[in-house]
N, C-alpha and C positions, 0 to 999 in steps of 0.2 A: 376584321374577319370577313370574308367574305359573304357568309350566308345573311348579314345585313342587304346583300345588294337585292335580294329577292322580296322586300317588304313591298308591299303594296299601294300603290297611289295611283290618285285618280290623274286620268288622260284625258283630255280635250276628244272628238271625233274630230278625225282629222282625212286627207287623202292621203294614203297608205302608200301609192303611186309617187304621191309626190316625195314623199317622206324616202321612200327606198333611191329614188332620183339622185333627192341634191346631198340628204345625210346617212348613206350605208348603214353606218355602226349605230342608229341612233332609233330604229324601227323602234315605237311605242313606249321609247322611252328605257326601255328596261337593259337593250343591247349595251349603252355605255356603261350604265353602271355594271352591268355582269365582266364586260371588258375591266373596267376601274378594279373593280373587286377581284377578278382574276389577277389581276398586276401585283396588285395589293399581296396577295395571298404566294405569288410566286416571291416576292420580296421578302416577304419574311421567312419563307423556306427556306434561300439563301443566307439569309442571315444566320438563321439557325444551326445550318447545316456546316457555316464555317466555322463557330465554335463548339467544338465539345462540351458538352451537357456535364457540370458537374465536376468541371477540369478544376477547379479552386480548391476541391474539395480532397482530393487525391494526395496519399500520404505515404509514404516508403518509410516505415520502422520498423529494425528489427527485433523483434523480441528478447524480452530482457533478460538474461543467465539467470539462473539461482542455483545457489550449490546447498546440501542437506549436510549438516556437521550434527555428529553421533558419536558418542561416545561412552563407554560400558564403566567410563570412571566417575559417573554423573548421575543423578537417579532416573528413570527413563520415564518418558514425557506420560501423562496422566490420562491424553487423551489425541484424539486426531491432531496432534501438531509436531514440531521437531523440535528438537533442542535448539538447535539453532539453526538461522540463514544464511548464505554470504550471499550477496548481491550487489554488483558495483562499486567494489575492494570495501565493502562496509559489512560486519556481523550484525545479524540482531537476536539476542539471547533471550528466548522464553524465560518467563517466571520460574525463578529457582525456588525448589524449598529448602527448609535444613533437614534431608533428608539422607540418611547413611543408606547409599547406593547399593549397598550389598544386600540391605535386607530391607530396604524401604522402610523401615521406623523412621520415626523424631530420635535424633539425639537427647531431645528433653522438651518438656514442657518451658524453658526458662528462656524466652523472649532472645539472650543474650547469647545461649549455646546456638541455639537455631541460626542465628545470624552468626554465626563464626562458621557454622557448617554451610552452612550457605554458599560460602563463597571464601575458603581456605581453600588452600593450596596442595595440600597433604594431607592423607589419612593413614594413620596406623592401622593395620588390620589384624594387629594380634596388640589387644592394651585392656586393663582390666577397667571396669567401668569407673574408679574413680581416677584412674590415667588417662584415661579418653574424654572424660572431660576437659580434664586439664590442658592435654596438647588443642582441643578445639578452639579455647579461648584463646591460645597461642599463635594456630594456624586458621586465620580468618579467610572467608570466602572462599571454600572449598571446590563447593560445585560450581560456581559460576568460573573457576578460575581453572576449571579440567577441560569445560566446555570451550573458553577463547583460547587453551593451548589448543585442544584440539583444533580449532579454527586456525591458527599460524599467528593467533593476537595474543594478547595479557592483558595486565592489569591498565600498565600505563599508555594502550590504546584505547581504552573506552572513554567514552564522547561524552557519554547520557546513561542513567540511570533512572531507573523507579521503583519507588520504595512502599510498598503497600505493607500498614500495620491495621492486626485486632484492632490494636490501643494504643494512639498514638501519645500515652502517656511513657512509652518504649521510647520514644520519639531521641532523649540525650542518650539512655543507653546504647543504645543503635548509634550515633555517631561516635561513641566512644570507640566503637569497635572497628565502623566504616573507614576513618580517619589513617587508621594505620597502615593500609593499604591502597588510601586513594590519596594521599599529600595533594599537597599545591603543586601547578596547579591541579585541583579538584574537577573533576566530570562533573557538566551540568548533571543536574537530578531535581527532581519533585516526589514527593511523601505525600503519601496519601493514609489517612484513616479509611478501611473498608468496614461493611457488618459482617462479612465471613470472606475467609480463605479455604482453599482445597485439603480438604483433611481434616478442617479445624485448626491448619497451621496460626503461628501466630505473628510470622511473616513472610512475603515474599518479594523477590528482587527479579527485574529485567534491566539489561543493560544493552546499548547500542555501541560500538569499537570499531576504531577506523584500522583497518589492514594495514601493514607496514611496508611500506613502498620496496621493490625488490630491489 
């Protein structure tokens, strides 16, 4: 950098005369370097000046879609989120509870109605309550399977699942019931024991589905 050329050092006394005579650019010393350090300093301007600042770093992406899937046949979302996302031909389905959409109760405290409602297909809306048990344990995975029709997916596009129990002593009942709507092959998934659910529920399910190629 230039402003080096300006430090200080000692000079002999010399004839000033002679000095301006035979070496111009060289008066007490300090002329070459100011000349050296000016060269210097336009040198690197040019270099600088021929690359842009920062060019490596420059990125062209366009922002990524997300579309909002809602639907009035599902229970509605509990807090600041959607039922579900589609985002680059893929859903991804919030936590479902077993919860009858029409009046937000639990179908039942019984670990096994819950998870039929959950994610059954069907719901009767005129059934006496001990008929309405019945078809639950019948038509499994209710809510989540209102949510991927709405999305243009089912059952046999989901990818991934997650399974959050109270008691992961639920843990075989739950597949008894998951089973008959997910065959081989099976969605990956992971089960989890939590200390508490929304509501007090005693289970909840998310699931990730691959859109169906048009």
């Amino acid at each position: 950098m230039s402003w080096y050329a300006l430090k200080s050092f000692n000079v002999p006394a010399v004839d000033m005369r002679v000095l301006r005579t035979r070496y111009p650019l060289a008066a007490v010393g300090i002329g070459c370097a100011s000349v050296a350090g000016s060269s210097l300093w336009r040198s690197s301007s040019r270099k600088h000046t021929a690359a842009a600042p920062f060019a490596s770093l420059s990125t062209s992406a366009s922002p990524s879609l997300k579309e909002v899937v809602a639907t009035d046949k599902a229970p509605a979302a509990l807090g600041p989120y959607s039922q579900a996302i589609k985002a680059n031909d893929l859903v991804f389905v919030s936590g479902v509870l077993g919860l009858i959409p029409e009046t937000g109760k639990f179908v039942s405290d019984n670990v096994a109605e819950q998870t039929e409602q959950c994610v059954c297909s069907k719901f009767p809306l005129k059934a006496s309550a001990k008929r309405l048990n019945r078809v639950e344990l019948a038509e499994v995975l209710k809510n989540m399977g209102e949510i991927l029709k709405a999305s243009g997916a089912d059952y046999s596009s989901v990818v991934k699942t997650t399974i959050m129990l109270a008691d992961l002593k639920d843990f075989k009942k739950v597949n008894e019931i998951y089973a008959k709507y997910f065959p081989a092959p099976a969605p990956a998934r992971s089960t989890y024991q939590v200390a508490a659910l929304p509501l007090d529920a005693r289970i909840e399910i998310e699931c990730i589905a691959a859109l169906p190629k048009a």
